[in-house]
C-alpha positions, 0 to 999 in steps of 0.5 A: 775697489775701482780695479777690483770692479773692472777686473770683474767686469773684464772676467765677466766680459771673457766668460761669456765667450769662454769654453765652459758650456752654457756660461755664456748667458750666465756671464753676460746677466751678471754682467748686466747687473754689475754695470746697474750698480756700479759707480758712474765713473767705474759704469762709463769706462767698463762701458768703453770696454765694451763698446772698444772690445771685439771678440773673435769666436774662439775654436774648439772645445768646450766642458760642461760645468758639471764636470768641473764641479764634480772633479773640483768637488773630488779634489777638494774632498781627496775622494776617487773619481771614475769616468768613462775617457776617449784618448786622442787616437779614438781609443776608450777606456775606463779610469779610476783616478785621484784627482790632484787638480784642475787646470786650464789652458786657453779654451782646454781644460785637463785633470791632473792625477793619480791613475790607481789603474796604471799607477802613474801621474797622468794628464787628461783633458776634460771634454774627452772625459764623460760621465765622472762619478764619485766613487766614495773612496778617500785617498791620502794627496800623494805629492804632486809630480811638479811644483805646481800642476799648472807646470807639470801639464804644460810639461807634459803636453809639450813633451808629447808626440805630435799627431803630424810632422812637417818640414817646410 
């Protein structure tokens, strides 16, 4: 319907400035080719959006959609995956963990899961991750740490230390 064709175009408009690699001109083609087959009416007013719309360019980092695919894939199949991940202090370290689910949060993406290494829930976020791999090892889901993962990272991030402390 009407509202279900601007909210496209509005999703489309966003994930051209958005924090996935690469996504952009993929957005803006399949922009293109919606406003060519919309209705008149609906083409006008997405039109206006555009033409309204200004788009600051948003900070910081962006993931490859191949890391996405590969940890969406790992999730939907309960199959372990291991990556190579850089903590905030600079240290790395190897990780072999059950992933339980994606979520983003502005231009940050993270991973919750299980990690078989430390036997805990943790958090990690995506661009500091490199090279996940499948491993072919199936796992039973265990149950999640919160109601929902979404909650659950933002209870972590803002329970955990900040880098600087200031007192103005």
């Amino acid at each position: 319907d009407d509202d279900e064709a601007i909210a496209i175009a509005v999703g489309l408009r966003t994930a051209a400035g958005a924090s996935v690699t690469g996504i952009e001109e993929t957005s803006v083609r399949a922009l293109v080719k919606l406003e060519q087959v919309l209705p008149a009416h609906l083409r006008r007013r997405v039109s206006a959006l555009g033409a309204a719309t200004a788009t600051l360019p948003a900070g910081g980092p962006t993931v490859d959609p191949q890391l996405l695919t590969v940890i969406a894939a790992a999730c939907r199949d309960s199959e372990c995956v291991r990556f190579a991940y850089r903590r905030r202090e600079g240290v790395d370290s190897r990780r072999e963990v059950e992933p339980h689910s994606l979520v983003n949060l502005g231009r940050r993406w993270y991973v919750l899961a299980w990690d078989r290494g430390r036997s805990d829930w943790r958090t990690f976020r995506v661009d500091r991750l490199s090279k996940p791999a499948p491993t072919g090892v199936r796992f039973t889901a265990r149950k999640p740490p919160a109601k929902d993962a979404a909650t659950y990272v933002a209870q972590s991030l803002s329970a955990a230390p900040h880098r600087y402390e200031a007192r103005v």
